[in-house]
Backbone as CSV, one residue per row, in Angstrom:
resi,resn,N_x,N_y,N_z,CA_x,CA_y,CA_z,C_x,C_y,C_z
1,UNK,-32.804,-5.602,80.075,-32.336,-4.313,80.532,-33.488,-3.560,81.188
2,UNK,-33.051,-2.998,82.289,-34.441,-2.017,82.925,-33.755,-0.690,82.553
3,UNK,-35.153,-0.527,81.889,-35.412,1.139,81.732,-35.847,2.009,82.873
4,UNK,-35.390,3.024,82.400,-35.539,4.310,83.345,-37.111,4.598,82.928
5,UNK,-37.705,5.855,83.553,-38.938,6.519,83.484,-39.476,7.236,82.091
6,UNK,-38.128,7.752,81.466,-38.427,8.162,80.170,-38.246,6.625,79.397
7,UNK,-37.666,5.871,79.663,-37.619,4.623,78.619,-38.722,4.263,78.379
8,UNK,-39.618,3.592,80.024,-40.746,3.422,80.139,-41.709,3.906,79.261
9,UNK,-42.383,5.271,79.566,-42.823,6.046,78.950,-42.752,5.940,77.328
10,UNK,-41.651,6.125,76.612,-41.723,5.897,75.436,-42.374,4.682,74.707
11,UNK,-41.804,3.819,75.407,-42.158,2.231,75.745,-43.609,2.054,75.188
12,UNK,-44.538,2.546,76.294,-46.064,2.926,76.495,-46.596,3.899,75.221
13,UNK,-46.068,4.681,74.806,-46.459,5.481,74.344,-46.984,5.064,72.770
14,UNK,-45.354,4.664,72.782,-45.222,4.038,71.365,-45.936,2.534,70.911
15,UNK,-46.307,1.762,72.220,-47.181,0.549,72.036,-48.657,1.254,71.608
16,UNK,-48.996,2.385,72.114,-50.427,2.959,71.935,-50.794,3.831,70.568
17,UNK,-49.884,4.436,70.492,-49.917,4.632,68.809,-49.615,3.420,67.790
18,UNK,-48.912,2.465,68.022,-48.765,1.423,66.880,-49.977,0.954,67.048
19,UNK,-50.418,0.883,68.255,-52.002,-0.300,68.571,-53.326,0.408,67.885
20,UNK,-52.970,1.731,67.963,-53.971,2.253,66.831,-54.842,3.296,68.157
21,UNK,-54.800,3.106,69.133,-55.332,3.614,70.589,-55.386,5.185,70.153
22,UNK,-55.074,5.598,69.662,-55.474,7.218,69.182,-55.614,7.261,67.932
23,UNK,-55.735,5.908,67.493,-56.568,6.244,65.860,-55.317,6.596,64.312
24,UNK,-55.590,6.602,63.340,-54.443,6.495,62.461,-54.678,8.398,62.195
25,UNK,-53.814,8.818,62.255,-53.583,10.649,62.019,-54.116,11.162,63.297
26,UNK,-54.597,10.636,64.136,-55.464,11.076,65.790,-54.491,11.934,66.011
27,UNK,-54.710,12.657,67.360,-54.244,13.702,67.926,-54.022,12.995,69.186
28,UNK,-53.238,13.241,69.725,-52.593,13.074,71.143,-53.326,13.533,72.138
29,UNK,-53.217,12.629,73.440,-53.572,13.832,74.201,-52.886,14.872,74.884
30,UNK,-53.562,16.134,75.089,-52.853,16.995,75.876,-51.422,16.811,76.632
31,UNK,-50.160,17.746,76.728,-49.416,17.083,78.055,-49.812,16.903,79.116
32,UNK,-50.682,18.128,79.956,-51.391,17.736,80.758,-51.747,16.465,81.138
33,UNK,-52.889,16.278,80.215,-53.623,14.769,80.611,-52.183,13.417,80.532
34,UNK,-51.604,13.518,79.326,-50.664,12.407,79.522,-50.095,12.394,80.668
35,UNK,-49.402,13.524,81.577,-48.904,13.391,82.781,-49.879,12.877,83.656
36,UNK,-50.877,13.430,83.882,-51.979,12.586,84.725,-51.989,11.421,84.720
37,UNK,-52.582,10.818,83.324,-52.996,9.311,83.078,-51.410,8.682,83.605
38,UNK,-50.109,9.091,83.055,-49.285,8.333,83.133,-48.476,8.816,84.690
39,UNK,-48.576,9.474,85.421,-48.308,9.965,86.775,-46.692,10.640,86.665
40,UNK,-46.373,11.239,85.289,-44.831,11.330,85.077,-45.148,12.909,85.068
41,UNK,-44.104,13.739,85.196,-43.682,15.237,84.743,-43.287,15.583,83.452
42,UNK,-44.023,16.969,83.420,-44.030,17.253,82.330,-42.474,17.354,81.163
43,UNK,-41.580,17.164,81.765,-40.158,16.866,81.084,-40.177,15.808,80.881
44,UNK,-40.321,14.361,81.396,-40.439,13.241,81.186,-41.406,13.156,79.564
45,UNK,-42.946,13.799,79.427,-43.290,13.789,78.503,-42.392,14.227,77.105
46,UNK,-42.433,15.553,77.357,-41.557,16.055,76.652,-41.091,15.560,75.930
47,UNK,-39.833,14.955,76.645,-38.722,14.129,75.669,-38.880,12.891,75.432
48,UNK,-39.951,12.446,75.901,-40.606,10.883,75.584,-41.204,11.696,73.920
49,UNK,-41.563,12.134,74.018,-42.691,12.639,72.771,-41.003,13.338,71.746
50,UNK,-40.489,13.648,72.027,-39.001,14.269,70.919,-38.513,12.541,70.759
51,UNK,-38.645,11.571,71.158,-38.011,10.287,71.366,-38.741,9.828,70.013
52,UNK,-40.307,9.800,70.161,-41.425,9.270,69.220,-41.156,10.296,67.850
53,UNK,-41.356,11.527,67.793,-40.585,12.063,66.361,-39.685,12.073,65.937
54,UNK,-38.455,11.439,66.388,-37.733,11.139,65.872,-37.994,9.179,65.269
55,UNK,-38.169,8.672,65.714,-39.201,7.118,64.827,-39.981,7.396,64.276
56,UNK,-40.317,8.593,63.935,-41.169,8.872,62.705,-42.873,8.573,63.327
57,UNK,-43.003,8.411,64.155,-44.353,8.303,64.174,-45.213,9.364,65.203
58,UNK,-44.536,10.297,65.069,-45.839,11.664,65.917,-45.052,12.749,64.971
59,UNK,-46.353,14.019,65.019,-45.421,15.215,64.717,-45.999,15.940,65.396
60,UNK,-45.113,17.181,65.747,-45.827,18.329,66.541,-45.718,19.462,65.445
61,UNK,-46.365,20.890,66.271,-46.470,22.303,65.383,-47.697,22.737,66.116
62,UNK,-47.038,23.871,66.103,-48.002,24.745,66.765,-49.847,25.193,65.910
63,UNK,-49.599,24.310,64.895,-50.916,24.697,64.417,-51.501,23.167,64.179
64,UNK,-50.806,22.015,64.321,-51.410,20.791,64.257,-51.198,20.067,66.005
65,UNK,-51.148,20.812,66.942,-50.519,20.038,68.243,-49.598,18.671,68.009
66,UNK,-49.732,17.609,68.779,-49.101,16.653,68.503,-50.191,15.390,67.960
67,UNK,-49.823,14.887,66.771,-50.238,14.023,66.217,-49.438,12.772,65.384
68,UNK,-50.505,11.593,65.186,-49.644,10.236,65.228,-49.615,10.645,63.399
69,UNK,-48.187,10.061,63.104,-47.872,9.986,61.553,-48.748,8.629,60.860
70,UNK,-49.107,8.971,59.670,-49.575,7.699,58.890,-48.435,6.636,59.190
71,UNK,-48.815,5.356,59.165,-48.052,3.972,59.442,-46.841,4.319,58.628
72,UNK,-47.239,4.798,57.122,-46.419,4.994,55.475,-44.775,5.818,56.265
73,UNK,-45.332,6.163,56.740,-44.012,7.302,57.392,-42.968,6.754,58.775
74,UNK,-43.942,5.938,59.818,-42.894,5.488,60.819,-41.391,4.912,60.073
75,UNK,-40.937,4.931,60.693,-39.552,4.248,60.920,-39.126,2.777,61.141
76,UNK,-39.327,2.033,60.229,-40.034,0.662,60.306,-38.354,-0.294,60.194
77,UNK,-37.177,0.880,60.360,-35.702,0.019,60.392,-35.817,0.272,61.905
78,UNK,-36.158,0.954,62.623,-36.327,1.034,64.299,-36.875,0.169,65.229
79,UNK,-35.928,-0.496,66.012,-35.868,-1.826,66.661,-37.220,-1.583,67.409
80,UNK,-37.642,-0.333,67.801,-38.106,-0.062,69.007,-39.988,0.095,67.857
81,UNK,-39.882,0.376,66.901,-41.106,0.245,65.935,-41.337,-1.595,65.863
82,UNK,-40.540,-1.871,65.561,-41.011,-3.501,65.142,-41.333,-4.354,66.768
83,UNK,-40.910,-3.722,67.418,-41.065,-4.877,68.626,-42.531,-3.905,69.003
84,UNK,-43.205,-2.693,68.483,-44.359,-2.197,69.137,-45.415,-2.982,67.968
85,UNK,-44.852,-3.061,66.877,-45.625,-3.794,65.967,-46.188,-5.199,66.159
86,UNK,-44.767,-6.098,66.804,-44.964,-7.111,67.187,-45.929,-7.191,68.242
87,UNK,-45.945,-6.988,69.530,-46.606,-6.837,69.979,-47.995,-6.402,69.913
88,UNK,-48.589,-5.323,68.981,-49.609,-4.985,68.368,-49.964,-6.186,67.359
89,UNK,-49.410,-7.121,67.187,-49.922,-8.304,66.241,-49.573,-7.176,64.703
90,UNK,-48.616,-8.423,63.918,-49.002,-8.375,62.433,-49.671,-8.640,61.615
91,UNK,-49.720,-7.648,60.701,-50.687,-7.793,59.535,-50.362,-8.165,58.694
92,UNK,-51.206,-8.914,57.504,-50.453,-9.469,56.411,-49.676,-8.289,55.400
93,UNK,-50.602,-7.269,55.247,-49.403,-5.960,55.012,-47.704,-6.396,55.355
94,UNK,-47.815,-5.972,56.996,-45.995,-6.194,57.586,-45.809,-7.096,56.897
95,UNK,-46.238,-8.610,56.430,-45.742,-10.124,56.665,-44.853,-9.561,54.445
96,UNK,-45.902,-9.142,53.904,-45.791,-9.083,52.454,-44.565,-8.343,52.381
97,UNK,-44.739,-7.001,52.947,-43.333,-6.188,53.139,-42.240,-6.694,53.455
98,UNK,-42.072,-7.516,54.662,-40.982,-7.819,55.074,-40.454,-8.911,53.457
99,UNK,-41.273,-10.168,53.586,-40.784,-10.797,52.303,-40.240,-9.946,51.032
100,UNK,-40.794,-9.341,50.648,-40.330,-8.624,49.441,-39.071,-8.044,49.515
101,UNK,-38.374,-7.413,51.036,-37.565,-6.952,51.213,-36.201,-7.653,51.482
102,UNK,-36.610,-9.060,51.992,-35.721,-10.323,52.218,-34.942,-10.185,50.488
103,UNK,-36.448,-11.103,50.145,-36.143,-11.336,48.359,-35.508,-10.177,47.876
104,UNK,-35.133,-8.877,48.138,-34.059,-7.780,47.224,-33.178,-8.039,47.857
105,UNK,-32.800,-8.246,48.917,-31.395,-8.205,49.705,-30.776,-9.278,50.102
106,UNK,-31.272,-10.537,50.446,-30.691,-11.536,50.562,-30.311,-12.311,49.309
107,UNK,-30.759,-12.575,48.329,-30.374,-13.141,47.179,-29.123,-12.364,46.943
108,UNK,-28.815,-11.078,46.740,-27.926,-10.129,46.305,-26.772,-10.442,47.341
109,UNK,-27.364,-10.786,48.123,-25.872,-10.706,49.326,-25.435,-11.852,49.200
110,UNK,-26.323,-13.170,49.324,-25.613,-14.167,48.981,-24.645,-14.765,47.733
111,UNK,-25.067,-14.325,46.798,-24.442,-13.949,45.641,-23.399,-13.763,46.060
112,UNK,-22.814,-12.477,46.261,-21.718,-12.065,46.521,-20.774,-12.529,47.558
113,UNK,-21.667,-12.830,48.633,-21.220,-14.110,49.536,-20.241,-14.998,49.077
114,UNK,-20.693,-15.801,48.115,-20.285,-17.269,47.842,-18.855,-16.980,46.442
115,UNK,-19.100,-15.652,45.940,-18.051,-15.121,45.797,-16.875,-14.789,46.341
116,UNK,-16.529,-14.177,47.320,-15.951,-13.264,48.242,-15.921,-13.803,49.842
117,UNK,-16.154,-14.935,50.260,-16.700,-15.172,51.908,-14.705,-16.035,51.889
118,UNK,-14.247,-15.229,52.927,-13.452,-15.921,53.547,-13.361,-17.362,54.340
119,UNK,-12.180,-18.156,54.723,-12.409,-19.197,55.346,-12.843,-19.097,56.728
120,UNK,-12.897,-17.746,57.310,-12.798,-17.401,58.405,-14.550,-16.632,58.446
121,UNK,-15.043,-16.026,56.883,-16.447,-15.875,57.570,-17.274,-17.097,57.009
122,UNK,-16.817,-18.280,56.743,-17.204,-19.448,56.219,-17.577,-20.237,57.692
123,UNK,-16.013,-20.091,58.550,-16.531,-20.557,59.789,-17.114,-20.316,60.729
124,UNK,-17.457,-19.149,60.413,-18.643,-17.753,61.837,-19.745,-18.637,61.443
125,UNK,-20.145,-18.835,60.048,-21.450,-19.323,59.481,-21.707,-20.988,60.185
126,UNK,-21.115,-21.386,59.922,-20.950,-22.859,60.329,-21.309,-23.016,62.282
127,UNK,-20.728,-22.561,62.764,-20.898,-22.324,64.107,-22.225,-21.560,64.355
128,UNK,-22.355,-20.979,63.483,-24.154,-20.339,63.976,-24.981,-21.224,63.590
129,UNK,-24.541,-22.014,62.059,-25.485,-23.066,61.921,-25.653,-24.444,62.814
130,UNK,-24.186,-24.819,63.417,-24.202,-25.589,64.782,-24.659,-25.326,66.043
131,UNK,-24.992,-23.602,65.722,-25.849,-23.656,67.061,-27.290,-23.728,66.783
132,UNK,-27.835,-24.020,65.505,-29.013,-24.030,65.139,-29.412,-25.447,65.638
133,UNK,-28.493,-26.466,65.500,-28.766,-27.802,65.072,-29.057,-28.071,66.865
134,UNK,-27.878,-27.502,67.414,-27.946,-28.146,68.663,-28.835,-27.433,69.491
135,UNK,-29.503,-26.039,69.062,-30.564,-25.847,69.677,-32.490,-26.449,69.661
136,UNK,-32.194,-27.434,68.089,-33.526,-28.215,67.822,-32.704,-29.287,68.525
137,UNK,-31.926,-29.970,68.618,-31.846,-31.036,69.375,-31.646,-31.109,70.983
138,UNK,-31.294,-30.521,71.080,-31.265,-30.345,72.849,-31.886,-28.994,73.870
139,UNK,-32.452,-28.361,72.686,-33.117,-27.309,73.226,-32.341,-25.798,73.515
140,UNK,-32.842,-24.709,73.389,-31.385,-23.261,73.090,-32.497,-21.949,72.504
141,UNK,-31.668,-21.291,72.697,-32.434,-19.745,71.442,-32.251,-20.320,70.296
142,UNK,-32.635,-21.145,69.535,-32.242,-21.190,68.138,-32.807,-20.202,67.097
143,UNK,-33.612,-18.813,67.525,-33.274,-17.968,66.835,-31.961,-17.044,66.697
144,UNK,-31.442,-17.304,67.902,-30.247,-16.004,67.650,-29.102,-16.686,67.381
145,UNK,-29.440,-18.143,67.162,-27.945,-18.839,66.239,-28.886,-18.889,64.589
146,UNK,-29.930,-18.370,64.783,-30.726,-17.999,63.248,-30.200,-16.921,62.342
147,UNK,-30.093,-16.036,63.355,-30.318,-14.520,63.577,-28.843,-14.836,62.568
148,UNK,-27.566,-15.186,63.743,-26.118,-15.104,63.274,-25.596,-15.500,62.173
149,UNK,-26.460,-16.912,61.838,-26.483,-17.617,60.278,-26.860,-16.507,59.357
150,UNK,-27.485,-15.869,59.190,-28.039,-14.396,57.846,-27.100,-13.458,58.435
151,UNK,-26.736,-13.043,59.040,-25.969,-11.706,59.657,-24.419,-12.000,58.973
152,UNK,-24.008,-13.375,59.278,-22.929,-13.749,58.808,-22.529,-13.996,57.293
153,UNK,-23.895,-14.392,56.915,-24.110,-14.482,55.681,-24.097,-13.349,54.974
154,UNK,-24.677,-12.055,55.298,-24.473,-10.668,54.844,-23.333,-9.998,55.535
155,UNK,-22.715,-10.350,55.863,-20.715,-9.930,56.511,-20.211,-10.104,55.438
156,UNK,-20.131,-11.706,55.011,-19.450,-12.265,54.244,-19.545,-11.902,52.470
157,UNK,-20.674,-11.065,52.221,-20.608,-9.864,51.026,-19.453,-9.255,50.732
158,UNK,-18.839,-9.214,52.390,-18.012,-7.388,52.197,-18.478,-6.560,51.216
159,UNK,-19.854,-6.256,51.502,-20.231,-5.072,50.955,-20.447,-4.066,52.040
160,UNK,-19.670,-2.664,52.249,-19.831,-2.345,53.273,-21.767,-1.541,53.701
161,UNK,-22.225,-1.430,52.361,-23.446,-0.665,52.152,-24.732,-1.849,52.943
162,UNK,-24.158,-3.189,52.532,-25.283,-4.239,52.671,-24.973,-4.688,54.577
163,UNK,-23.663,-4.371,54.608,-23.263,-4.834,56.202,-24.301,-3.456,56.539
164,UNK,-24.119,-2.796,56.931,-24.753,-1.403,57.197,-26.377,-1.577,57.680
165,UNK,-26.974,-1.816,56.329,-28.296,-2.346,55.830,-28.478,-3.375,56.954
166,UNK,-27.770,-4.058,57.011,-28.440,-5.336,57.985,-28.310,-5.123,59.836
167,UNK,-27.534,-4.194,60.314,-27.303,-3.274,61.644,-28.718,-3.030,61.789
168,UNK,-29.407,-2.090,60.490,-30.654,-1.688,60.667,-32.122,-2.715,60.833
169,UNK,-31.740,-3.459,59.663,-32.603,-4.793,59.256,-32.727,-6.305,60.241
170,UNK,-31.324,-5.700,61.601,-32.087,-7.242,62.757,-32.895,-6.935,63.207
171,UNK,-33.663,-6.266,63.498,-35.043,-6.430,64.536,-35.806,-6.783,63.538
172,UNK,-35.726,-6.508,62.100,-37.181,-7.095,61.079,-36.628,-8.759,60.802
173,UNK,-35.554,-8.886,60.586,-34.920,-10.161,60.500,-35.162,-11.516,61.760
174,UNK,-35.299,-10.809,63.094,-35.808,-11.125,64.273,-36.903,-11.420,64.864
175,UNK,-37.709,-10.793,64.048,-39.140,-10.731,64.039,-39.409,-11.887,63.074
176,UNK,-39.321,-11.603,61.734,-39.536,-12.914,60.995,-38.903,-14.268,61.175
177,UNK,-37.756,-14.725,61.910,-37.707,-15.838,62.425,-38.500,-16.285,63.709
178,UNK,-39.038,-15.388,64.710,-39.519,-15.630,65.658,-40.916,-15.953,65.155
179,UNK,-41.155,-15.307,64.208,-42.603,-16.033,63.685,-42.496,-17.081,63.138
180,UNK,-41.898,-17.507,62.063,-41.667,-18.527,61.320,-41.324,-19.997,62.118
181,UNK,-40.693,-19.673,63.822,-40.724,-20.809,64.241,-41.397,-21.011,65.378
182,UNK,-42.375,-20.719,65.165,-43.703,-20.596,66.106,-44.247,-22.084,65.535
183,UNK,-44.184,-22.264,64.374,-44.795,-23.353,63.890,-44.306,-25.022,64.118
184,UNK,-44.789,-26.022,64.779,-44.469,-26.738,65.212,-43.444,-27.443,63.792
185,UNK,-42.464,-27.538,64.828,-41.185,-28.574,63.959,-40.686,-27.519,62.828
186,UNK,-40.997,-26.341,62.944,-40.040,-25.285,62.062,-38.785,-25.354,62.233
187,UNK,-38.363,-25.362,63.529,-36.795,-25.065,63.239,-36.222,-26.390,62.579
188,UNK,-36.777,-27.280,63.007,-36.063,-28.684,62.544,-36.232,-28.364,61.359
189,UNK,-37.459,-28.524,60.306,-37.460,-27.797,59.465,-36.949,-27.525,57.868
190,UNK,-36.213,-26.677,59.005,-35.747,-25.741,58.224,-34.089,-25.758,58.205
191,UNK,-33.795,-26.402,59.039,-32.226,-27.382,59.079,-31.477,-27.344,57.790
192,UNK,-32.296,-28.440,57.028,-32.210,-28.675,55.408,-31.423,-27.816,54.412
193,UNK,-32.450,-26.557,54.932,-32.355,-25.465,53.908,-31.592,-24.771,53.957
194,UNK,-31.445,-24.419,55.379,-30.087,-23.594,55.946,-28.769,-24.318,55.359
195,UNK,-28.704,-25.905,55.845,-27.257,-26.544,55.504,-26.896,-26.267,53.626
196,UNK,-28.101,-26.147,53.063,-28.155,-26.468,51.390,-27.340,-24.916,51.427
197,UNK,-27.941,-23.873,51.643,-27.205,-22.822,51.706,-25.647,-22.663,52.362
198,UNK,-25.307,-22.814,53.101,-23.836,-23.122,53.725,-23.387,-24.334,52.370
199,UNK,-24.013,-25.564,52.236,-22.779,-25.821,51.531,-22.597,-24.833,49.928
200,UNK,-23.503,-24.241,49.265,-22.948,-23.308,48.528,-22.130,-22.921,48.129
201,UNK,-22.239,-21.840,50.044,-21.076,-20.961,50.096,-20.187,-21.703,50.068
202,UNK,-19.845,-22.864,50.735,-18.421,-23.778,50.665,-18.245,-23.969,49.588
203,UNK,-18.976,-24.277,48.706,-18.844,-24.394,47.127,-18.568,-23.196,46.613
204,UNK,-18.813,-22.256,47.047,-18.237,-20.794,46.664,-19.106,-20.929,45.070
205,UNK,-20.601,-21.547,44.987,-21.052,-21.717,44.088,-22.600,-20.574,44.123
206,UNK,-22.318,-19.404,43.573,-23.064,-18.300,43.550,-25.010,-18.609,43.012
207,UNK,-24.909,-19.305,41.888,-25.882,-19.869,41.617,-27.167,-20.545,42.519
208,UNK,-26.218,-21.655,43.079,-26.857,-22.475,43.904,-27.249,-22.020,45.060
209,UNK,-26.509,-21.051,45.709,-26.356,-20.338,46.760,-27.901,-19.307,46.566
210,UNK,-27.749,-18.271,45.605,-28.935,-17.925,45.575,-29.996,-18.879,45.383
211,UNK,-30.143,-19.831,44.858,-31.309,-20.539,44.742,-32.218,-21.136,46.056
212,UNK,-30.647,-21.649,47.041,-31.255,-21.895,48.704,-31.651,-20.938,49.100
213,UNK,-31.013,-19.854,48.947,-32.408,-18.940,50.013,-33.419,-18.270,49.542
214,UNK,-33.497,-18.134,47.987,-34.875,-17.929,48.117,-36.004,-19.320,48.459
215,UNK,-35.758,-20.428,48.683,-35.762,-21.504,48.964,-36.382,-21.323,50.294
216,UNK,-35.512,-20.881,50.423,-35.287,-20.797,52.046,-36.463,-19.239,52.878
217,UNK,-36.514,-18.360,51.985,-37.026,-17.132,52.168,-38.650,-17.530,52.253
218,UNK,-38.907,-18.299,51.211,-40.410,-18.797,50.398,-40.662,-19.639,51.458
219,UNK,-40.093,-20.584,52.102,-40.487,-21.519,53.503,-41.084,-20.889,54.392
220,UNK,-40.070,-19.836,54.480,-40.823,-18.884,55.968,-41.514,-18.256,55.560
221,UNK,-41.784,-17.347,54.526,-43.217,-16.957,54.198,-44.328,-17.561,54.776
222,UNK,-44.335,-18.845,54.625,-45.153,-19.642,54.167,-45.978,-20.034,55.666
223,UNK,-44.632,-20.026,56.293,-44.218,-20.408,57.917,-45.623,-19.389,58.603
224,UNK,-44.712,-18.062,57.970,-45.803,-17.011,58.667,-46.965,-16.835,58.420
225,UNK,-47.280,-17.178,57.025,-48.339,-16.464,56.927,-49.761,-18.030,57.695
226,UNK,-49.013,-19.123,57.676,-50.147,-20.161,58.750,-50.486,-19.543,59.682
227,UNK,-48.667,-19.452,60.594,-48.982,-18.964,62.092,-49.823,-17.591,62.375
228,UNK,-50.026,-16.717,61.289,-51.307,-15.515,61.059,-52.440,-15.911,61.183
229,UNK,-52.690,-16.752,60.028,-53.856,-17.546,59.555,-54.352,-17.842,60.799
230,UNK,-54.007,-18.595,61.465,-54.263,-19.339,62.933,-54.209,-18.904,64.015
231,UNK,-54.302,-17.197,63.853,-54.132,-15.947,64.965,-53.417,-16.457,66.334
232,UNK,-52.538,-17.491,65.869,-51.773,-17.283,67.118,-50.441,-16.003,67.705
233,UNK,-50.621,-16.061,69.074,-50.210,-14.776,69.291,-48.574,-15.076,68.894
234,UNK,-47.929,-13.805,68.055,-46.324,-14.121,67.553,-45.695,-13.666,68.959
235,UNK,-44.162,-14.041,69.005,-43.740,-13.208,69.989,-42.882,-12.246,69.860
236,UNK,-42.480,-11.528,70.758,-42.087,-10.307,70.710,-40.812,-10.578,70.335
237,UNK,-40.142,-9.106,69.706,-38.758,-8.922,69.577,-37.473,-9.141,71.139
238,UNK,-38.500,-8.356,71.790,-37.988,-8.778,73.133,-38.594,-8.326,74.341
239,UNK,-38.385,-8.883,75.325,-39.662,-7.975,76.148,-40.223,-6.677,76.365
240,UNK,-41.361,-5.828,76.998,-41.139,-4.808,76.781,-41.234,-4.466,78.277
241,UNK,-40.947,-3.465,78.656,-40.875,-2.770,79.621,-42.417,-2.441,80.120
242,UNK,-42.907,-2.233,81.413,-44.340,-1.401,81.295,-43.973,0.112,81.463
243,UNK,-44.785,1.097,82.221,-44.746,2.548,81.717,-44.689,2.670,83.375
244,UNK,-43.873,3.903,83.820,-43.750,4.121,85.628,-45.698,4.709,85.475
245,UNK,-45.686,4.105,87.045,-47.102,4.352,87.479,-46.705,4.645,88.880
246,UNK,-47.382,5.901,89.222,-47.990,6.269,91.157,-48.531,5.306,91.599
247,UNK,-48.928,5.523,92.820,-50.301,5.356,93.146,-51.890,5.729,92.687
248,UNK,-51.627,6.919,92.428,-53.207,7.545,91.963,-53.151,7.685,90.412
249,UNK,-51.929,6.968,89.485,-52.053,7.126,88.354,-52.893,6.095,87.318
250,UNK,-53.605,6.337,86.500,-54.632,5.841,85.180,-53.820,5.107,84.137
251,UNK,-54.521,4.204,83.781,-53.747,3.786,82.635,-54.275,4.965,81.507
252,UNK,-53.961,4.886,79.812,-54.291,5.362,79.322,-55.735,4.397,78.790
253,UNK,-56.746,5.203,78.500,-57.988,4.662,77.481,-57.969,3.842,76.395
């Protein structure tokens, strides 16, 4: 999708505060200068900067100007936070967080899953997992038939609180498969583990079901924390946009 000038802008803005480029609690610069460096009008700032407090990561006030929020505070269910993160490279911090958060919510959902999953969200699952297979074998996104395998898997709860939860939770869900199969022969993999989980649910066997994915959760951990180890670069949530530039306009410092 192409963004407009304020998209842009936010875009930029928000890559430079996650990157740390004004420092953790730093102060912004001026509107002024941001219009300069970035060659945009001062409305464009504006509401680029009302865009960023609302993701939790700047605040304004007339007695603190505008400044970046501690990390503790961003908005870390915001598609548009994790893909600036991504890009800024993760830390084993993000990598620990995200796991811990898998392990409360996916065990719980599957559970209930293998309880409650219709024949009909039995077969959404199956078809995402066939597009897993046929994307290690013949080549495909086989994250976003990844993506659909857990998404479907937390449908099939009918919990409406946990469906909800996971609207918020694909871009972190997105992120951790895109890392996890960075690692040579991951997706193949991880085939195994996925199918052990599906048959479960076909078993409508709650037990077993939780047991594959934390199974399954603990792999990719494991996944990620190499591909860290080995500072290779992860990839993004999805591309990003750059920031509108003049002619006579600066990047930022």
């Amino acid at each position: 999708m192409i963004k407009n000038v304020h998209g842009n802008t936010v875009d930029y803005l928000g890559s430079a505060i996650v990157a740390g480029r004004f420092g953790a609690s730093g102060a912004m610069p001026p509107e002024p200068m941001l219009c300069e460096e970035l060659g945009v009008s001062r409305t464009v700032i504006r509401e680029s900067v009302k865009s960023l407090v609302a993701k939790g990561l700047i605040q304004t006030g007339p007695k603190v100007g505008t400044r970046v929020r501690p990390s503790s505070q961003w908005n870390w269910f915001d598609p548009d936070v994790i893909g600036w993160q991504a890009k800024a490279g993760l830390t084993p911090e993000f990598i620990r967080d995200l796991q811990d958060l898998r392990m409360i919510m996916e065990p719980a959902a599957i559970r209930l899953a293998a309880q409650r999953a219709s024949e009909q969200d039995i077969s959404e699952i199956e078809q995402a997992y066939a597009g897993m297979v046929d994307a290690v074998e013949n080549g495909g996104d086989y994250v976003r038939f990844d993506l659909l395998f857990h998404q479907g898997m937390i449908r099939a709860s009918h919990n409406r609180m946990l469906e909800k939860m996971d609207q918020a939770l694909g871009a972190l869900l997105r992120t951790s498969f895109e890392i996890s199969t960075v690692k040579k022969n991951g997706p193949r993999d991880s085939l195994p583990m996925h199918r052990a989980v599906l048959d479960a649910l076909i078993a409508h066997d709650a037990d077993r079901a939780e047991d594959a994915i934390i199974l399954l959760i603990e792999d990719a951990h494991k996944d990620m924390a190499q591909v860290l180890k080995a500072r290779r670069r992860t990839p993004l949530v999805r591309a990003r946009a750059t920031p509108p530039q003049t002619s006579g306009a600066r990047r930022l410092k």
